[in-house]
C-alpha positions as CSV (number, residue, x, y, z in Angstrom):
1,X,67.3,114.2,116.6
2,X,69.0,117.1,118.6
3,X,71.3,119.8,117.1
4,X,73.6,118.7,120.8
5,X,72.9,114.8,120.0
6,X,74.6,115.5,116.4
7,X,77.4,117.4,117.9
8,X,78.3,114.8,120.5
9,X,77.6,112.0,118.1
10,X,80.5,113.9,115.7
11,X,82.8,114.4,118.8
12,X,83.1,110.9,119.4
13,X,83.7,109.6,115.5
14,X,86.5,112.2,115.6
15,X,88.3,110.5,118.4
16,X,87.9,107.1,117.4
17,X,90.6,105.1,116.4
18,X,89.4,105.2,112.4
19,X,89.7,108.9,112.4
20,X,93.1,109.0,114.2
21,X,95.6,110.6,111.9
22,X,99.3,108.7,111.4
23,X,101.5,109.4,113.3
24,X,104.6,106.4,113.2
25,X,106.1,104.5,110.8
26,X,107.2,100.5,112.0
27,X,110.9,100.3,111.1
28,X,111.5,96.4,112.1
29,X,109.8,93.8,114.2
30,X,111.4,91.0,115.6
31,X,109.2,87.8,117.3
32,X,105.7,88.2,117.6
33,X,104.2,91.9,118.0
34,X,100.7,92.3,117.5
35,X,97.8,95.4,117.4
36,X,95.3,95.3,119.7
37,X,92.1,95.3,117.1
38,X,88.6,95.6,118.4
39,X,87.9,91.9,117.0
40,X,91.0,90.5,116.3
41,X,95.2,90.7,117.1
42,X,97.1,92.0,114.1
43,X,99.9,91.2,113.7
44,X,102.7,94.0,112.7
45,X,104.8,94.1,110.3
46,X,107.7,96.0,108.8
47,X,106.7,99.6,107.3
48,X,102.9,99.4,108.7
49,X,102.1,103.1,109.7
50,X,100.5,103.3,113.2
51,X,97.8,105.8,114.4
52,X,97.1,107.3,117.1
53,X,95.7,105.4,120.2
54,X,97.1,102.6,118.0
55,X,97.7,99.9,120.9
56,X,100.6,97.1,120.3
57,X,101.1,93.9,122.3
58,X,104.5,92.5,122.4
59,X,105.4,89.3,123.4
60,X,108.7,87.8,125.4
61,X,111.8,88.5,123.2
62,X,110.0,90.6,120.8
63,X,111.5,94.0,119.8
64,X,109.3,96.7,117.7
65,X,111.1,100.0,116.5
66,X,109.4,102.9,115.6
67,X,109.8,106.6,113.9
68,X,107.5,109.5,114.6
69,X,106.8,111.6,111.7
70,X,106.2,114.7,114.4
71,X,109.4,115.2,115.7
72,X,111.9,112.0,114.2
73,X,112.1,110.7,117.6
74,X,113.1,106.5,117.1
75,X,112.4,104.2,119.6
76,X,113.3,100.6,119.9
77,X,111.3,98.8,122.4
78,X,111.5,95.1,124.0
79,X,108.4,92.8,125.3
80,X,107.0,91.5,126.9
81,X,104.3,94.8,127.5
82,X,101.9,96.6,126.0
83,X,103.1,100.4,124.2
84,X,100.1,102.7,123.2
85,X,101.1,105.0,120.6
86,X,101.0,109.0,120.8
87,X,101.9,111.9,118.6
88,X,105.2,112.5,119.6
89,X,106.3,109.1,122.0
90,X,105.2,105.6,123.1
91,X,103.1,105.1,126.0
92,X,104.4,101.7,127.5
93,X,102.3,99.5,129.5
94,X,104.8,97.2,131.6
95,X,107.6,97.5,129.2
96,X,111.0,98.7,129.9
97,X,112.3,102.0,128.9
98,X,113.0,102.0,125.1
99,X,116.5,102.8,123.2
100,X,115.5,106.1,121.6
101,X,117.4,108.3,118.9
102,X,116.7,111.1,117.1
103,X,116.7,111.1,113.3
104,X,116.6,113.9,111.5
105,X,113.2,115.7,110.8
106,X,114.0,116.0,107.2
107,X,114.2,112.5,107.3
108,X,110.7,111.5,109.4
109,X,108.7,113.6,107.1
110,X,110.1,111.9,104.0
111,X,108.8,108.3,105.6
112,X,105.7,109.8,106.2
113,X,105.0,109.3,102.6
114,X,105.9,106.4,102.7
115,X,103.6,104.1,100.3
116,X,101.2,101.9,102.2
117,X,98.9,98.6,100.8
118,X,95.3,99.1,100.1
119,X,92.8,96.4,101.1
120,X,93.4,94.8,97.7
121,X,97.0,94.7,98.6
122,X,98.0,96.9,95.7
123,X,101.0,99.3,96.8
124,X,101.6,102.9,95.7
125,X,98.8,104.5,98.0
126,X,100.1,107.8,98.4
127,X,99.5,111.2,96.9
128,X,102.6,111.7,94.2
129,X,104.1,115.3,93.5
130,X,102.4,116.5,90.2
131,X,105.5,117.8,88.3
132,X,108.8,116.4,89.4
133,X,111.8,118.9,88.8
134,X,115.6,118.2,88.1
135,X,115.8,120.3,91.3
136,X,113.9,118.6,93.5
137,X,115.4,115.5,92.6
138,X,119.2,116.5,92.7
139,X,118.3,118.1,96.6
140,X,117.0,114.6,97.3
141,X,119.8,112.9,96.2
142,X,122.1,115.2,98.2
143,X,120.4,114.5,101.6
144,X,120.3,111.0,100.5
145,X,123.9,111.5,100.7
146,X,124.1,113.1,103.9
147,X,121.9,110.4,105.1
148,X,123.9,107.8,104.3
149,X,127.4,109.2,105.5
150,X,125.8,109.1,108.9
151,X,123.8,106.1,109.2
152,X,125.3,103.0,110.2
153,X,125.6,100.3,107.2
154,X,123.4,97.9,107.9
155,X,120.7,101.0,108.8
156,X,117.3,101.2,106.1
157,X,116.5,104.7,106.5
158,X,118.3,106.9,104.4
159,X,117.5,104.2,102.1
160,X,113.5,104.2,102.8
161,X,114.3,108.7,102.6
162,X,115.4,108.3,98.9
163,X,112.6,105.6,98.0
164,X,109.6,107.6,98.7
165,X,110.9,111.0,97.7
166,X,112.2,109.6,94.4
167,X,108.4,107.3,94.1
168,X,107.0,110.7,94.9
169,X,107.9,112.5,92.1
170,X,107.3,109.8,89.9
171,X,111.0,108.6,89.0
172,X,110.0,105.1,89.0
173,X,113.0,104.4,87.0
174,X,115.2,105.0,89.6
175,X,113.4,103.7,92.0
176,X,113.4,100.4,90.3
177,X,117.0,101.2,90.3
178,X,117.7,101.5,93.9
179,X,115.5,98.5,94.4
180,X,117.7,96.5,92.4
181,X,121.1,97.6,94.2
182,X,119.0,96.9,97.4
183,X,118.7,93.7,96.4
184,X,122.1,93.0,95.8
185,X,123.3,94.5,99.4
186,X,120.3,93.5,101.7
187,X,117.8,91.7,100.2
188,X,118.7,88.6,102.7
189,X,117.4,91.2,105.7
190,X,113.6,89.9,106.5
191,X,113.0,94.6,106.5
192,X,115.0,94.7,103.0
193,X,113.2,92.3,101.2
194,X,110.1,93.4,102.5
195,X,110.6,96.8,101.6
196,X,111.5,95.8,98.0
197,X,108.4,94.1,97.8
198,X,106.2,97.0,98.6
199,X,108.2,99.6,96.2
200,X,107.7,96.8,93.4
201,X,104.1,97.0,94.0
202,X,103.6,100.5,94.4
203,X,105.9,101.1,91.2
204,X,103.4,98.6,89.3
205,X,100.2,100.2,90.1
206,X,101.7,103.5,89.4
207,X,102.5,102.3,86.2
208,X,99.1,100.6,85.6
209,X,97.9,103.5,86.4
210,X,98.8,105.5,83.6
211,X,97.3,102.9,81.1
């Protein structure tokens, strides 16, 4: 086998879609929105983080909305159409043009770290801050705050902000916390109940974890 065979062979793994880094967060889906799999359609959910050259197929009356960890750029966009994800923006394929604001970068980092399911469906898959400080966590609170004050009522993200930075540095306790207030305000919302569901699992393999 050639040294240029190996190189070439390396260039293409790097640019498939397994080696794509993340690069959007799935904030809400309404109807049917699918991903465009090599075998199969996926369908999307709710807090499912998208990679790069990540392709989505949404039906008529469907609506998908999206952050970008890059630059906190959210877009809401309505089927039917295709919409091919990038780094920084959607590339739509017959869609129309999306409703797009701009959250706070503070905030699309935060969601970044946002704990994703493994294939065993166990939550908490995310690299946790190794010693949490009274600091960190009143800072976190205090943007949470921010947050809040400007975000509509009804709006998950200041929300889904304090979750993973408080999950993060391993204040389950509070998390569990929020989760339950959640429940009490939202938990009717098909995005809050989901939501609670995945912090419930993550916070129970952290735990199991430490045994």
């Amino acid at each position: 086998m050639s040294f240029r065979f190996v190189c070439v062979s390396l260039i293409i793994l790097g640019f498939s879609p397994a080696w794509a880094a993340e690069v959007a967060l799935v904030m809400s889906v309404q109807g049917r929105v699918t991903r465009l799999a090599e075998a199969a359609q996926v369908p999307v959910e709710a807090f499912v983080k998208l990679k790069e050259g990540d392709r989505l197929s949404l039906e008529k009356d469907s609506r998908v909305q999206v952050v970008y960890f890059e630059n906190g750029r959210r877009e809401t966009w309505s089927g039917p159409g295709r919409l091919e994800m990038a780094v920084r923006e959607g590339k739509p394929g017959g869609l129309p043009d999306p409703e797009v604001k701009q959250l706070p970068l503070v905030m699309a980092k935060q969601l970044a770290r946002t704990p994703t399911l493994d294939s065993q469906g166990r939550g908490g898959v995310t690299r946790l801050r190794s010693v949490p400080g009274q600091d960190a966590v009143s800072k976190l609170q205090s943007t949470y705050q921010d947050l809040r004050s400007r975000a509509e009522s009804d709006d998950l993200g200041p929300e889904m902000f304090l979750l993973s930075g408080l999950f993060e540095l391993r204040e389950l306790d509070q998390v569990e916390r929020l989760l339950a207030d959640l429940q009490q305000r939202q938990a009717k919302t098909p995005e809050a109940a989901l939501l609670i569901a995945l912090y419930r699992k993550a916070v129970k393999n952290a735990r199991d974890s430490k045994n």
